[in-house]
C-alpha positions as CSV (number, residue, x, y, z in Angstrom):
1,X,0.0,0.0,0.0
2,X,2.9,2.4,-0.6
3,X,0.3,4.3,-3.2
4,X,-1.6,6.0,-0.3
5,X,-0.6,8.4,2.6
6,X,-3.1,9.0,5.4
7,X,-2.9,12.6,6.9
8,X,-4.4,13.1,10.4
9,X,-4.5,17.4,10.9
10,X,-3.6,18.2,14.4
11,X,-5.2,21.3,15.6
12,X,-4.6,21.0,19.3
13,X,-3.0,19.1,21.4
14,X,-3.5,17.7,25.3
15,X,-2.8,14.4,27.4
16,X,-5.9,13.2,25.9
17,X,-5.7,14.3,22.6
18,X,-1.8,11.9,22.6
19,X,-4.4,9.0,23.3
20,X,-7.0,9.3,21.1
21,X,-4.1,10.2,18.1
22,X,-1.9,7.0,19.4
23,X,-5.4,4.9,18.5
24,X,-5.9,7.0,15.5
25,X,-2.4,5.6,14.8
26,X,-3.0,2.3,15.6
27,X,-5.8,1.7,13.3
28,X,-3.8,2.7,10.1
29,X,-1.7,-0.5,8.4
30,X,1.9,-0.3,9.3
31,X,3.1,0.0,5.6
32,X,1.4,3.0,4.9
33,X,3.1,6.3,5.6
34,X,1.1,8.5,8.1
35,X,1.9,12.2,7.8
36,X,0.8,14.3,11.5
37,X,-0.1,17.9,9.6
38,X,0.0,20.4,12.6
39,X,0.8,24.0,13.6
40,X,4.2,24.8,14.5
41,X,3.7,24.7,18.3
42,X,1.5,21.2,18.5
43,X,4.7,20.0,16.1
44,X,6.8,20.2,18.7
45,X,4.5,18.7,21.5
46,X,4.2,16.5,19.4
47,X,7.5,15.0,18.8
48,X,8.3,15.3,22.6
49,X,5.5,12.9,23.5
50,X,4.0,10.8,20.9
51,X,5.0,7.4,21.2
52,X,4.5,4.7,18.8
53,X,5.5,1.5,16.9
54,X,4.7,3.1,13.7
55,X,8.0,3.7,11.9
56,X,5.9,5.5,9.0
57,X,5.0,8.7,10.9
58,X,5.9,11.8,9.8
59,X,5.4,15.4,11.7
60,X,5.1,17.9,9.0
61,X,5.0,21.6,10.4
62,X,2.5,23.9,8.7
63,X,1.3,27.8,9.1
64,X,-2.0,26.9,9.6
65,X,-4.3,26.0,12.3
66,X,-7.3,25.1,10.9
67,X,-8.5,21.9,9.7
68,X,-9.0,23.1,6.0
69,X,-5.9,24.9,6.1
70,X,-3.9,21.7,7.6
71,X,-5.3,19.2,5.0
72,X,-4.4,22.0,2.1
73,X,-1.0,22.1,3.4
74,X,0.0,18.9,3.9
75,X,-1.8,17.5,0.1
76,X,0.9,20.1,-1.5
77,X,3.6,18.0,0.0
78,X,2.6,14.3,-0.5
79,X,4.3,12.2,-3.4
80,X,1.5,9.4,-3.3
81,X,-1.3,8.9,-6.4
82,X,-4.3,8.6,-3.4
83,X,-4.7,10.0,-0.1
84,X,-6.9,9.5,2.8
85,X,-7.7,12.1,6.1
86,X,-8.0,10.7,9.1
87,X,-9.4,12.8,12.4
88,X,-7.5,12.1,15.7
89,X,-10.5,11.2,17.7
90,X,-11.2,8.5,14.9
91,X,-10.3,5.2,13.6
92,X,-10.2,3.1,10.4
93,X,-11.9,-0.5,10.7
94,X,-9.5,-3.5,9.5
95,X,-11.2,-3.6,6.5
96,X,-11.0,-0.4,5.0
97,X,-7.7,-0.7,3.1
98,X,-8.2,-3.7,1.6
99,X,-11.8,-2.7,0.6
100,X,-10.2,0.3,-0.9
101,X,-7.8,-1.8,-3.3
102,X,-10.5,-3.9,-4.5
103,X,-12.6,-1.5,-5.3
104,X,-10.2,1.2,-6.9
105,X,-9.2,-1.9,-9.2
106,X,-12.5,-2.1,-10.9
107,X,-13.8,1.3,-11.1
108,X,-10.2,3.2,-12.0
109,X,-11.9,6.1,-12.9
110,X,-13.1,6.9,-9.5
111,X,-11.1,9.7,-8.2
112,X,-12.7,9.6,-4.4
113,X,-13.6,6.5,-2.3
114,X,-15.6,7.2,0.6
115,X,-16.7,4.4,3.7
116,X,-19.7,4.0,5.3
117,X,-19.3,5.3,8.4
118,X,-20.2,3.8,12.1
119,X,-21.0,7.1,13.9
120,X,-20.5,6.7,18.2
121,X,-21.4,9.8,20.2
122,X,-18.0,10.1,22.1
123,X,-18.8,10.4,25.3
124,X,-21.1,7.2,25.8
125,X,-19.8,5.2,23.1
126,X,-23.8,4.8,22.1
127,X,-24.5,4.3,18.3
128,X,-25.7,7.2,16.2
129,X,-26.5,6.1,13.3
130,X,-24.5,5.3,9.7
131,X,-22.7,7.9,7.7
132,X,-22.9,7.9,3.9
133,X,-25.9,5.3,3.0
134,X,-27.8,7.3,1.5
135,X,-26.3,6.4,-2.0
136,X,-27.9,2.6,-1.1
137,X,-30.8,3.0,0.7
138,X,-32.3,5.4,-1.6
139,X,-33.0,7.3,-5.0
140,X,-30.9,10.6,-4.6
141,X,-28.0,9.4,-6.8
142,X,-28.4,8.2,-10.7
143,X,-26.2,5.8,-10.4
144,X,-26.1,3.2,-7.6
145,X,-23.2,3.9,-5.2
146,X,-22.3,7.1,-6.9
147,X,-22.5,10.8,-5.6
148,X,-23.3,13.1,-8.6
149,X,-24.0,16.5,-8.8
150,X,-27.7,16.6,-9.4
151,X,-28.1,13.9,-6.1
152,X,-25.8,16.9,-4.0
153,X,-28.6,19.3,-4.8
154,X,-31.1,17.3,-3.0
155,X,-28.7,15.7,-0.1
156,X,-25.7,17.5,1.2
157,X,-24.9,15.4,4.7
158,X,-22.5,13.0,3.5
159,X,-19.2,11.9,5.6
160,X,-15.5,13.1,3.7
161,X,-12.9,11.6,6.3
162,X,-11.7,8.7,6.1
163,X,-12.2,8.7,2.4
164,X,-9.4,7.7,0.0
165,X,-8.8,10.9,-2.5
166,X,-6.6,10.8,-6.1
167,X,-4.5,13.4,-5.1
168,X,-4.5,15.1,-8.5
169,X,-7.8,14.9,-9.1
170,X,-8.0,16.9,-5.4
171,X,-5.2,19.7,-7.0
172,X,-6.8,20.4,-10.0
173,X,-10.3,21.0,-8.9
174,X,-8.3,22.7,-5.8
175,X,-8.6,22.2,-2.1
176,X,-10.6,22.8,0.5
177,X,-12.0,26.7,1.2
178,X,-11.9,27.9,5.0
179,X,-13.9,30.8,4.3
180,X,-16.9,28.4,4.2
181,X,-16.9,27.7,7.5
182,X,-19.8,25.2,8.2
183,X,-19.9,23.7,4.5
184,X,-16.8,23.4,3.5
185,X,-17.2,19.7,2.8
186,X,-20.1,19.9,1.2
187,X,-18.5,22.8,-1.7
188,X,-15.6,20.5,-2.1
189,X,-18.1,17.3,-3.4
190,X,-20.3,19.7,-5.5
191,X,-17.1,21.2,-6.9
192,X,-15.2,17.8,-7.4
193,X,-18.5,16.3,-9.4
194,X,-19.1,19.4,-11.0
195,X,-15.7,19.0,-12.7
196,X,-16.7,15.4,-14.0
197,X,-15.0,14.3,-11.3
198,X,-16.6,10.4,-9.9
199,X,-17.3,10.2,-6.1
200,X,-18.0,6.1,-5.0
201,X,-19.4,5.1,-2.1
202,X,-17.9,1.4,-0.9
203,X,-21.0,-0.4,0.7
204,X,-18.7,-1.4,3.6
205,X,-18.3,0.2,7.6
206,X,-14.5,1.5,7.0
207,X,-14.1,4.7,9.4
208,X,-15.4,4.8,13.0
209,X,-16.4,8.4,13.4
210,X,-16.7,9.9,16.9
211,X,-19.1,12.6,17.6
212,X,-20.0,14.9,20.1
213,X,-16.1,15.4,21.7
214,X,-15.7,18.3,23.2
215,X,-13.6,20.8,21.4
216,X,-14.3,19.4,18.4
217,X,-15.0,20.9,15.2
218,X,-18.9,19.5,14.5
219,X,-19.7,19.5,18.2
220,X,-18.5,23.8,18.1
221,X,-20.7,24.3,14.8
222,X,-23.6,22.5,16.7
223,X,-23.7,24.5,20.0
224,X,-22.9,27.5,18.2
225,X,-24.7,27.7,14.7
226,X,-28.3,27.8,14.4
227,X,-30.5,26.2,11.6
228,X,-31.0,29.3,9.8
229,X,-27.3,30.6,9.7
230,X,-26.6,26.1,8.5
231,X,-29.0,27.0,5.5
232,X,-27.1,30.1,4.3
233,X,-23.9,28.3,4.9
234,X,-25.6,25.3,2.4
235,X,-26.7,28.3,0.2
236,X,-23.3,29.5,0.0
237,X,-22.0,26.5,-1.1
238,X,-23.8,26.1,-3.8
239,X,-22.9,29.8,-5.1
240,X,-19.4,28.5,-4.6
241,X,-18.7,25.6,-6.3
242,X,-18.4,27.2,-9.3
243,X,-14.9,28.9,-8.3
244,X,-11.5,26.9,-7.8
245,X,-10.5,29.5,-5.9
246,X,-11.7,30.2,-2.1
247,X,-13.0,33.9,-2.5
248,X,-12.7,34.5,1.0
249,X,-16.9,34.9,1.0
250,X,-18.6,35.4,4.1
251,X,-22.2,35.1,5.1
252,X,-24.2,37.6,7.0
253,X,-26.1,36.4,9.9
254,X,-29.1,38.3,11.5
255,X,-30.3,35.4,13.4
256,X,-31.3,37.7,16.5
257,X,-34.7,39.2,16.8
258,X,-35.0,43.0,16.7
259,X,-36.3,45.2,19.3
């Protein structure tokens, strides 16, 4: 599997952040390089503390601080033809790997790969639901297991980490934006299948996703954005696809009632 890097953005860092990362860790196949993308000051934490068996990690410093602006940074420096992002409070199931390579065999025009996700609220370890069925279990794509552009105008939550991503089919249509704060995911799929590019969902539980940790990014967008201002950031996206570029757009948001 020396085709694939897996890169894990680091945006803070704590005694129980160096856990849930050293499981993170754990879960990815020993032979596949693991690049940490973090901010100059976690770096170094970082390499004072981490401890693993993992010969294939690598701490790549970057300028940024965000999770858009760490993936972005650390996609510019990888050499592989696919890559995947893994979150630190995550994990990869055994399978997902080896899933990957036998499906990426027969559909070589596929330029994203995405799991089916088994989503745990973190703090209970209850089950939430699945993460990316909706491809199966119902009509909103033409094509079964496929994410198109006319099924993202009708159905927008779909699950992005732990996907496996051609990494030049990612430069060309251009990275992630950070000025869409709430949507950037979302922008990135219209945008990628907008460009002719073929998103596949794998019909297989690949990525453990972990929700509801505190000081995370979903669980800060969920206290702190309301349903209206998640509509214009959905709106936005959809103005925005059109544009490589991030045009640093903003959205105004008069959710408070007037006197």
């Amino acid at each position: 599997m020396d085709n694939i890097t897996v890169i894990i953005p680091v945006h803070e860092y704590n005694d129980k952040v160096q856990e849930l990362l050293g499981n993170a860790i754990k879960s990815v196949p020993n032979e596949i390089k693991i690049v940490l993308s973090c901010f100059s000051d976690i770096a170094n934490k970082i390499e004072k503390s981490l401890k693993t068996e993992n010969e294939n990690v690598e701490i790549q410093y970057s300028p940024k601080n965000t999770f858009c602006g760490l993936v972005n940074d650390a996609v510019e420096k990888i050499t592989t033809k696919w890559f995947s992002i893994l979150e630190f409070d995550d994990i990869y199931t055994r399978i997902w790997f080896d899933e990957f390579n036998r499906y990426s065999q027969f559909n070589q025009d596929v330029s994203v790969f995405l799991p089916m996700e088994d989503i745990i609220d973190f703090e209970s370890k209850g089950f939430i639901g699945y993460g990316n069925e909706a491809v199966w279990a119902s009509s909103f794509s033409n094509e079964l297991g496929y994410i198109d552009n006319d099924c993202l105008q009708n159905f927008f939550d779909f699950y992005m980490t732990g996907g496996i991503f051609n990494t030049d089919d990612w430069k060309e249509v251009g990275g992630l934006k950070e000025s869409i704060t709430l949507t950037f995911w979302y922008e990135f799929l219209l945008r990628l299948t907008y460009n002719g590019k073929k998103v596949f969902v794998v019909p297989r539980i690949g990525y453990i996703h972990n929700m509801n940790r505190n000081g995370s990014l979903i669980k800060i967008y969920n206290d702190t954005i309301s349903q209206e201002e998640s509509e214009k950031w959905i709106t936005l996206a959809k103005q925005e696809y059109y544009f490589k570029r991030d045009r640093k757009k903003t959205i105004e948001n008069n959710d408070e009632e007037e006197d």
